[in-house]
C-alpha positions as CSV (number, residue, x, y, z in Angstrom):
1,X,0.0,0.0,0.0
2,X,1.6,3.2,-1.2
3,X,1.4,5.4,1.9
4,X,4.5,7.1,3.5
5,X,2.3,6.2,6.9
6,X,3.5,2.7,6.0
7,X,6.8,3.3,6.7
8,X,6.2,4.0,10.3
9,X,4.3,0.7,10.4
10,X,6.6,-1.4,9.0
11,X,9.7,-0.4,11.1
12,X,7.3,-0.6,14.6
13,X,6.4,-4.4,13.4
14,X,10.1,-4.8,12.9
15,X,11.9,-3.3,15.7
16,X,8.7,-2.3,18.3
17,X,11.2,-1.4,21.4
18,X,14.0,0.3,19.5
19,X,13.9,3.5,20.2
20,X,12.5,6.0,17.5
21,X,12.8,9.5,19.1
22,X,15.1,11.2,21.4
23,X,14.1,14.2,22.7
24,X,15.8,15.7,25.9
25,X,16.1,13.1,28.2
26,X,13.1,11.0,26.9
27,X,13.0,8.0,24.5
28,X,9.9,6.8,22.2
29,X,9.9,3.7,21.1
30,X,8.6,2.6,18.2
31,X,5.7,1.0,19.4
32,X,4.8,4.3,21.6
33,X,5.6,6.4,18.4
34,X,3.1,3.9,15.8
35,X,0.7,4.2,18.4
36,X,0.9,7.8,18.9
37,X,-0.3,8.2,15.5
38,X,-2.6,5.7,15.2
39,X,-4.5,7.7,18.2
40,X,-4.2,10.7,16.3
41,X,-5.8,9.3,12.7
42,X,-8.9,8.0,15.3
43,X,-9.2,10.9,16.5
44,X,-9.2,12.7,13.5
45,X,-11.3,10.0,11.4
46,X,-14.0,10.3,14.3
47,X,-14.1,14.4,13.9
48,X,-15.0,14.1,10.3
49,X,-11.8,14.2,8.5
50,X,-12.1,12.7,5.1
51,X,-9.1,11.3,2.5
52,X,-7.2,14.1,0.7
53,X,-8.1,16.8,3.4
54,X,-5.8,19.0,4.4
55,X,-4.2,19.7,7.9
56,X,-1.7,22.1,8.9
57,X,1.0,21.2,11.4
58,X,2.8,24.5,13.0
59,X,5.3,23.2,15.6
60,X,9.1,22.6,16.1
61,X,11.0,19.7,15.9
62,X,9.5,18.2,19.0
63,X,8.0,14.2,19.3
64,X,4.5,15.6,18.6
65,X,5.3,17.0,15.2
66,X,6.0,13.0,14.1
67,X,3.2,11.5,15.7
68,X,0.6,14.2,13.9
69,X,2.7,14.2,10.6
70,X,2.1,10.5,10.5
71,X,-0.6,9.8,12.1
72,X,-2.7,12.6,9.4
73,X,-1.2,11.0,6.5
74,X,-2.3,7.4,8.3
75,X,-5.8,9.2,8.1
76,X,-5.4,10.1,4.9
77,X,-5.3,13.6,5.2
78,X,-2.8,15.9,4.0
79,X,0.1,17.5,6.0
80,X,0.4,21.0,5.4
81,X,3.7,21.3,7.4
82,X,4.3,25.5,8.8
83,X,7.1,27.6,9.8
84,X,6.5,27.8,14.1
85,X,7.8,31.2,13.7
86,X,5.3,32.5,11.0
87,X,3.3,35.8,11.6
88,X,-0.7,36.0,11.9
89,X,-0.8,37.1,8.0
90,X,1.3,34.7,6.4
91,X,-0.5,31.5,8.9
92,X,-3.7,33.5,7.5
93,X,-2.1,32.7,3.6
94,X,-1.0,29.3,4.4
95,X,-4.5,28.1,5.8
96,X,-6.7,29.8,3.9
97,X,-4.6,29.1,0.5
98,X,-4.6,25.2,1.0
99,X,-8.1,25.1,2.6
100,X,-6.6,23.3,5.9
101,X,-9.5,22.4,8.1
102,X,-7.6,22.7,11.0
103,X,-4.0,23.4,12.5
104,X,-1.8,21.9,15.2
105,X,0.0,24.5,16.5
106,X,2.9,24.6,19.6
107,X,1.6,25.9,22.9
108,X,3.7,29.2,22.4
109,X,2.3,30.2,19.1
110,X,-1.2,29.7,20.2
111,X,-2.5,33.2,20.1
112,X,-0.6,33.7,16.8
113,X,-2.5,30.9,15.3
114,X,-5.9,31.7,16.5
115,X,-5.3,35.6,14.9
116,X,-4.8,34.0,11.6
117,X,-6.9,31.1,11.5
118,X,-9.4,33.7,12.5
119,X,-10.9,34.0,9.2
120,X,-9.8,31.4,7.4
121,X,-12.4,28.6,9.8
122,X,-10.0,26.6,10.4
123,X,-9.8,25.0,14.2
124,X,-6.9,25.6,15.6
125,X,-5.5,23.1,18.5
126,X,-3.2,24.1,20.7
127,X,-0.4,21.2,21.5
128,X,2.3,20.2,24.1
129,X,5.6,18.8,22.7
130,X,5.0,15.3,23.8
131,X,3.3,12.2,22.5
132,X,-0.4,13.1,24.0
133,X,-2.4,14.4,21.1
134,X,-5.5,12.0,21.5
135,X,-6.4,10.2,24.8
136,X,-5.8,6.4,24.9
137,X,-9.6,6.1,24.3
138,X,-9.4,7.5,21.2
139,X,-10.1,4.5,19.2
140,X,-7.4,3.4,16.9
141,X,-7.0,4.5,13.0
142,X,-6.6,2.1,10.6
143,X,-4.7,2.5,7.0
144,X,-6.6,4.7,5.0
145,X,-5.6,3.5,1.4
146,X,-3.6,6.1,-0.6
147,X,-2.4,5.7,-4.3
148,X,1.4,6.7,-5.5
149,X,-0.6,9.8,-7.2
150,X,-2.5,11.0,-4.4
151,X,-1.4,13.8,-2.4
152,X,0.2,13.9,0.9
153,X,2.3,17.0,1.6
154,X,1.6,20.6,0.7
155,X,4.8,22.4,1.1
156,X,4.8,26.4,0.9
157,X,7.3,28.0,-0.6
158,X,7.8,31.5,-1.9
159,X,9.3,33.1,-5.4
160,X,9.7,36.4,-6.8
161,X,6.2,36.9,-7.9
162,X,4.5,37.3,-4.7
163,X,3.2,35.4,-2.1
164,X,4.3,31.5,-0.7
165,X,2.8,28.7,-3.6
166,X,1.9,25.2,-2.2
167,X,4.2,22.7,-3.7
168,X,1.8,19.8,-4.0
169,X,3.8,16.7,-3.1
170,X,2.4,12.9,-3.7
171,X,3.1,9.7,-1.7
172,X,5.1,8.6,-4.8
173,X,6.7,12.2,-4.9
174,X,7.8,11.8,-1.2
175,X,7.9,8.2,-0.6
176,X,10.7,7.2,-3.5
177,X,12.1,10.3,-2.6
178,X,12.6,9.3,0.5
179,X,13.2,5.6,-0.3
180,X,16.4,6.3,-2.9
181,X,17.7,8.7,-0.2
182,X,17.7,6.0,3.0
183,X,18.4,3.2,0.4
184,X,21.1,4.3,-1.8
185,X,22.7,8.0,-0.7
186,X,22.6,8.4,3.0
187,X,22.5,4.1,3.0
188,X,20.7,4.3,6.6
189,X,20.2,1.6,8.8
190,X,18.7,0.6,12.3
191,X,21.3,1.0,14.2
192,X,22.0,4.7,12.8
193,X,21.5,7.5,15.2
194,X,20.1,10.6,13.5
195,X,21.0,14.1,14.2
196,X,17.3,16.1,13.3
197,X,19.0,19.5,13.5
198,X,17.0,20.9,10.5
199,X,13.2,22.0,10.9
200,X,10.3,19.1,10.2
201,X,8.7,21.5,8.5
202,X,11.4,22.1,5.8
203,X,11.7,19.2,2.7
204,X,15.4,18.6,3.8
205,X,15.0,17.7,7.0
206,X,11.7,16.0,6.3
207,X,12.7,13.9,4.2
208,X,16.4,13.2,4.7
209,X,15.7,13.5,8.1
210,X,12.7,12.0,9.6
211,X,11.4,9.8,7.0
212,X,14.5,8.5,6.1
213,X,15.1,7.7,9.8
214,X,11.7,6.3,10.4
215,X,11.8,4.2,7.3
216,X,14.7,2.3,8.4
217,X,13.9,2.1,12.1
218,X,16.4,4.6,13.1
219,X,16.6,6.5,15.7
220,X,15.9,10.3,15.6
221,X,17.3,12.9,17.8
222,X,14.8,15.8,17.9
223,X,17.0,19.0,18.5
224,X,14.1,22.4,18.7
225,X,16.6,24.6,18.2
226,X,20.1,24.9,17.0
227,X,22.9,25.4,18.9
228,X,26.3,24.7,18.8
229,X,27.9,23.6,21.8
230,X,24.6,21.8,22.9
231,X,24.8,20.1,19.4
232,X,28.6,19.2,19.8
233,X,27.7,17.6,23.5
234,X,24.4,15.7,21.8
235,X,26.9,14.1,19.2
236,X,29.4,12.4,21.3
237,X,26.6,11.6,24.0
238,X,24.3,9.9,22.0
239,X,26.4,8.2,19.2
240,X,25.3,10.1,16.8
241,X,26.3,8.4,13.2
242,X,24.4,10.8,10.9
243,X,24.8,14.9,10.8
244,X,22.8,16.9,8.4
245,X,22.4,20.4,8.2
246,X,22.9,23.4,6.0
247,X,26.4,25.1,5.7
248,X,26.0,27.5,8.9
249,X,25.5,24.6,11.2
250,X,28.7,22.9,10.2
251,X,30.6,26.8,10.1
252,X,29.3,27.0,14.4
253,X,30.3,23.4,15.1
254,X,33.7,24.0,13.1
255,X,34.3,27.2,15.6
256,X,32.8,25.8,18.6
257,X,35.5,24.8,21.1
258,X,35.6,21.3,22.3
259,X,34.2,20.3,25.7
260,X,37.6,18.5,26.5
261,X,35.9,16.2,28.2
262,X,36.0,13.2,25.5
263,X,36.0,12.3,21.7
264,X,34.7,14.5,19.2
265,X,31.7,13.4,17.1
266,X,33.8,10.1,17.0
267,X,30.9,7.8,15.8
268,X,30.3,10.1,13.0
269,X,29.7,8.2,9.7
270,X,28.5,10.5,7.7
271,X,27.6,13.8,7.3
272,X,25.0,15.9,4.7
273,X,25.0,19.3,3.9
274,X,22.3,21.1,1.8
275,X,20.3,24.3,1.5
276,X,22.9,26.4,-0.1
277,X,26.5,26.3,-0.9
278,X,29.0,24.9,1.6
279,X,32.5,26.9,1.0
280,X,35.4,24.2,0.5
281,X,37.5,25.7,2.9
282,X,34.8,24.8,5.8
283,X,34.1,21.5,4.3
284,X,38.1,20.6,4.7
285,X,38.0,22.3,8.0
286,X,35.6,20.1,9.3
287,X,36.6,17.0,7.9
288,X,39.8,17.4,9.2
289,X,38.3,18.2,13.1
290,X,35.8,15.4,12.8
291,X,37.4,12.6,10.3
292,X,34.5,12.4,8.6
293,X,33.1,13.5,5.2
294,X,30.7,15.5,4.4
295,X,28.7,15.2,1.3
296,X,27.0,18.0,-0.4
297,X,23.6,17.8,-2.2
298,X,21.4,19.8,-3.9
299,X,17.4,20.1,-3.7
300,X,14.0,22.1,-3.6
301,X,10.6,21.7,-1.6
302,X,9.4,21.6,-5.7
303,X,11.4,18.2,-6.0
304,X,10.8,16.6,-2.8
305,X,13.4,17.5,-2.3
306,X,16.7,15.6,-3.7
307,X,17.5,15.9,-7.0
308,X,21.4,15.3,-6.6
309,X,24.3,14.2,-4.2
310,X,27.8,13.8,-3.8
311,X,27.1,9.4,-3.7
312,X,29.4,8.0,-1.1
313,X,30.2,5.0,-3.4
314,X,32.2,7.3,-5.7
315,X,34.6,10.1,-5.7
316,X,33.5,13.5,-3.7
317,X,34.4,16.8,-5.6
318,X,34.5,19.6,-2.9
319,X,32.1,22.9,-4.1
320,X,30.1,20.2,-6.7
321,X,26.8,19.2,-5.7
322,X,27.4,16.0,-7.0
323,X,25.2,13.5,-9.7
324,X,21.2,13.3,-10.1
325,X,20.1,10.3,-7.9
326,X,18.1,7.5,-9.0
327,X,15.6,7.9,-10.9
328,X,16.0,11.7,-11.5
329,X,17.3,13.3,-14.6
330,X,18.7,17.2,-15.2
331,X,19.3,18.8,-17.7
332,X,21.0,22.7,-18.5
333,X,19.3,25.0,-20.5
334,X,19.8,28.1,-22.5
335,X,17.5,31.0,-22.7
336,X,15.7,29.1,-25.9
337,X,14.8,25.6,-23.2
338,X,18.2,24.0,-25.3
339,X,20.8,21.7,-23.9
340,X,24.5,23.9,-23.2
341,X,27.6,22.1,-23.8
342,X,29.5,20.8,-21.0
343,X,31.5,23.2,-18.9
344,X,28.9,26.5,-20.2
345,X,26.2,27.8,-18.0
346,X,22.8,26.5,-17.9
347,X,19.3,26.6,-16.1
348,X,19.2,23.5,-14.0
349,X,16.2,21.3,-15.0
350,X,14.8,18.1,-13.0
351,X,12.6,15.3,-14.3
352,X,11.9,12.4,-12.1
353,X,9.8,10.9,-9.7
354,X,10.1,13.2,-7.4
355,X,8.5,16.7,-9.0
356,X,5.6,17.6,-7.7
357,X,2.3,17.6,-9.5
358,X,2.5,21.3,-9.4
359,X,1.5,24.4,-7.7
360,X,-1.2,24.0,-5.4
361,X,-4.8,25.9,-6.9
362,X,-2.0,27.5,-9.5
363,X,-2.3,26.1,-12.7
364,X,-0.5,29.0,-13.8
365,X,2.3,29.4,-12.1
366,X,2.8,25.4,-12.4
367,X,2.5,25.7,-16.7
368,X,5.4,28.1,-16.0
369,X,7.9,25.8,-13.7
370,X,6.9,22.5,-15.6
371,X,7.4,22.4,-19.3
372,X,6.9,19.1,-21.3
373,X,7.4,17.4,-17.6
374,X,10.8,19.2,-16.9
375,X,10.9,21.9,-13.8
376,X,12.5,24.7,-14.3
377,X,14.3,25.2,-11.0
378,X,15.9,28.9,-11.8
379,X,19.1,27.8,-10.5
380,X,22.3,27.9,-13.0
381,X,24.8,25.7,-12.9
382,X,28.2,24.1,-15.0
383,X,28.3,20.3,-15.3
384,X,32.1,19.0,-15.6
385,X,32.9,16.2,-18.0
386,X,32.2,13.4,-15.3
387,X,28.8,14.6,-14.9
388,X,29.3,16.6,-11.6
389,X,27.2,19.8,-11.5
390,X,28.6,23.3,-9.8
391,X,25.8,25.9,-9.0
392,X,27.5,29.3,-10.0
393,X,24.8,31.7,-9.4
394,X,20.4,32.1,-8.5
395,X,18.6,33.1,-11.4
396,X,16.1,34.1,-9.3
397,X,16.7,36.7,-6.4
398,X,16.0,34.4,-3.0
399,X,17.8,35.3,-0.7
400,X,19.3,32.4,1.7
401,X,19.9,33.8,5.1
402,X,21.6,30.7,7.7
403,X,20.2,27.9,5.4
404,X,16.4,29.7,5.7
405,X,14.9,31.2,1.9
406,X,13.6,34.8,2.1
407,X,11.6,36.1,-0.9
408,X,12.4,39.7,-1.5
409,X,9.4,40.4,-3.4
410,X,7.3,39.2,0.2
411,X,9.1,41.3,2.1
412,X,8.8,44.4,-0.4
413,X,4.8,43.7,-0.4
414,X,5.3,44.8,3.3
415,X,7.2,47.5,3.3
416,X,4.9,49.2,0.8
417,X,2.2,48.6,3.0
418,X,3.3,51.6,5.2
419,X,2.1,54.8,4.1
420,X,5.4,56.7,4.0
421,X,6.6,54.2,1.4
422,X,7.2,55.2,-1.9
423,X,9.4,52.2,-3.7
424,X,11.2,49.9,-2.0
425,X,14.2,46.9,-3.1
426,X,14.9,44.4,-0.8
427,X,18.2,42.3,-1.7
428,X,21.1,39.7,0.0
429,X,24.0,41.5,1.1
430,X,27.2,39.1,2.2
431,X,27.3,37.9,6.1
432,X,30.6,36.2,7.5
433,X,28.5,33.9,9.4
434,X,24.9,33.4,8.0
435,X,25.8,33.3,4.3
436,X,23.5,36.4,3.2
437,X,21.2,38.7,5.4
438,X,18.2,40.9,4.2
439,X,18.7,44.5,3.6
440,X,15.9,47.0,2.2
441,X,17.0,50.5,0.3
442,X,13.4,52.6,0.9
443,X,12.2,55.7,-0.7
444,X,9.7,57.7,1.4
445,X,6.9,60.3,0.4
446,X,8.6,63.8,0.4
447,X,8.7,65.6,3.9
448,X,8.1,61.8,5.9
449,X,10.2,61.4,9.3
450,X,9.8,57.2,9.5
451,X,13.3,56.5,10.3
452,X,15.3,53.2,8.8
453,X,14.6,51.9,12.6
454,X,10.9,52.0,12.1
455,X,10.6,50.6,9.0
456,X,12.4,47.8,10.5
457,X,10.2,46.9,13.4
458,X,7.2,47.4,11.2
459,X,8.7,44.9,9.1
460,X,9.8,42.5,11.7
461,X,6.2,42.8,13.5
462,X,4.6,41.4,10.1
463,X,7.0,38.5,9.4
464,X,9.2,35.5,10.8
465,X,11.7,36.4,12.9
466,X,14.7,35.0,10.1
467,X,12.7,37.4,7.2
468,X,12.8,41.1,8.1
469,X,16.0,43.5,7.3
470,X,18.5,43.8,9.9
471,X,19.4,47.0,7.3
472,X,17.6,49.4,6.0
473,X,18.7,52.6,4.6
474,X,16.8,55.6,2.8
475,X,17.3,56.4,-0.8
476,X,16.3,59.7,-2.9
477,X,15.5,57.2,-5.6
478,X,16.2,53.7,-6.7
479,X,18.1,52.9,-9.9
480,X,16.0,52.1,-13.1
481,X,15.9,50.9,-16.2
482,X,14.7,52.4,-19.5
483,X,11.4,50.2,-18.7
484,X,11.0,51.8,-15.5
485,X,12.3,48.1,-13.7
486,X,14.3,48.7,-10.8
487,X,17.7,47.6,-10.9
488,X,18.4,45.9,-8.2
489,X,21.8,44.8,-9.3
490,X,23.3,48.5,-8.9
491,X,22.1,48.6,-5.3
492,X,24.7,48.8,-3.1
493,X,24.4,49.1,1.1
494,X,25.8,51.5,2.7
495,X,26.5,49.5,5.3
């Protein structure tokens, strides 16, 4: 039965008292964890909750998130996982956008929820972190049968153009995803101990993450939130075997100090990197401290999200993000959709099990990513003469601040909500540490007095915590083209 649900299942069946989740000082089972979400599809089957409807899941990496994720899909419902950190207007988008009945949101972002659930209908229940999101009368859920084609994940994620698009993921989409990942790239086993630095919420660690784990009855250590020398202790302390994270994770752990107080990271077996570009001299760096290697891959929430990797049975080229994995193809295109030669500069383009079926409710913006069943990722890349790919530039203007996507057209939509506003550019500026960070160059009505400072807490009271500008400076005018467009590329920061 094609149902990622399954996977959870299968691996209780196998190995019921191995241990599934760490978190803190408690352990979950397997059998606690299958359990777990069998309550939950009861409980939602008994409130009404019909096959292909959606549910949104708003929490941080805590054991609850895996027992809702699974036990919704077990219902067969669709998980509509959310930021924790998202504002009342963009939970407002998310829900009313993918229709989601209801959302599971974390104790602390209660009142956030409700404000934008408000006029969506959706119910909003509030959750702890643990286990405990039906009572143990709630009468078990069985399977609900689920096809390779039917949907299981919504995934929002933003462009350019305006506001977050649900990338509408299938159990095949996910599941082989998630099956050539734990199979044949990260080769996971049971006796694997996996480091779940990177948000549930998020493709990467989703999939590579906890689906990988769970599929292979390994075990997953929940971390909330990143930090370094908590992370450092966590690895050596629990036996960690598996790291993944995006390139600022393994920048702190590099230039965290060691404890001093025993091996470092010395069960280490692999680690993954992913989300943006790791710089060779940090992937050396950390080799070197660690002794183990780190392999670099390359995906989107659109592609479920792996399209290629660094494989550990063959050679590693530092700065590449390696070959297409099974069962995916790309391809490098010129302006005109044709193939460039190898060693020119080309659009990357994916075709494989693992695109999604498009853009949720957006049959146009999906015509426009997918052509003749190839996704247009609007990443560029070189491809060497062994078939290794490079990314050398973003053909679109995300901005990747500490391994998170901001969308400066999101955050401009907000700026020229405030009525001193007159145009406004918001673009990546270099950071030593997080990669890029968010600046905004503002032009205000003649005669206005809203300092750079206010802009930015207006900003920062409308959007996730990671999105707003740490700077923002005041321009007579912002550079233009002979059409009028701005020109973003001759902005320059002050700062």
């Amino acid at each position: 039965m094609p149902n990622i649900a399954n996977n959870l299942s299968e691996s209780a069946r196998r190995h019921p008292d191995r241990p599934a989740l760490r978190f803190g000082a408690g352990v979950t089972t397997y059998a606690e964890l299958d359990a777990a979400a069998s309550r939950v599809a009861g409980m939602l089957r008994a409130q009404g909750l019909a096959a292909g409807d959606r549910v949104g899941v708003m929490l941080p990496n805590v054991p609850a998130f895996v027992a809702l994720y699974y036990g919704i899909l077990r219902a067969g419902g669709v998980v509509v996982p959310m930021n924790p950190l998202l504002k009342a207007r963009e939970i407002e988008h998310c829900l009313a956008d993918s229709g989601a009945c209801r959302l599971f949101v974390h104790e602390a972002g209660a009142e956030e929820a409700a404000a934008g659930a408000g006029a969506t209908g959706a119910v909003v229940t509030p959750v702890g972190p643990g286990l405990a999101q039906a009572d143990e009368q709630t009468p078990a859920g069985a399977q609900t049968p689920r096809g390779d084609g039917d949907l299981a994940v919504i995934l929002y994620t933003s462009g350019t153009t305006g506001r977050p698009k649900g990338a509408a993921l299938t159990h095949g989409n996910v599941g082989r995803n998630t099956e050539v990942v734990s199979d044949r790239v990260i080769e996971v086993g049971p006796e694997d101990v996996v480091m779940g630095c990177l948000p549930l919420f998020h493709a990467f660690g989703q999939t590579c993450g906890m689906n990988a784990a769970i599929r292979k009855g390994a075990c997953l250590v929940l971390v909330p939130r990143f930090e370094p020398a908590g992370v450092l202790a966590l690895l050596d302390e629990l036996g960690v075997t598996v790291f993944e994270g995006v390139p600022t994770m393994y920048n702190a752990l590099l230039h965290q100090a060691p404890s001093g107080t025993g091996p470092e990271a010395g069960t280490l077996r692999v680690c993954v990197s992913g989300g943006a570009a790791l710089p060779t001299e940090v992937l050396h760096a950390f080799e070197k401290r660690f002794g183990c290697a780190v392999a670099e891959g390359y995906g989107l929430s659109e592609t479920s999200p792996v399209v290629t990797f660094n494989h550990l049975d063959r050679p590693r080229k530092p700065g590449s993000i390696g070959t297409p994995i099974h069962g995916v193809e790309v391809r490098l295109l010129d302006g005109d959709g044709k193939d460039v030669p190898a060693g020119e500069v080309g659009e990357i383009a994916v075709r494989g099990h693992n695109v999604m079926t498009g853009y949720w409710n957006r049959p146009d913006a999906t015509a426009e990513a997918v052509q003749d069943g190839w996704f247009r990722t609007g990443d560029l890349a070189r491809q060497d003469d062994e078939g290794y790919l490079f990314v050398v530039d973003r053909k679109k203007d995300m901005i990747i601040r500490g391994g998170y996507n901001v969308y400066p057209r999101e955050i401009e939509e907000v700026l020229y909500e405030h009525p001193d506003v007159v145009e406004a550019a918001v673009v990546g500026v270099p950071h030593d540490s997080l990669g890029e960070e968010v600046a905004a160059a503002v032009v205000l009505v003649p005669g206005a007095r809203t300092s750079p400072e206010d802009l930015q807490s207006y900003v920062k009271e409308r959007v996730a915590p990671y999105k707003y500008p740490r700077t923002v400076w005041l321009l007579p005018a912002l550079p233009k083209g002979p059409t009028g467009k701005i020109l973003k590329r001759e902005i320059r920061s002050p700062h």
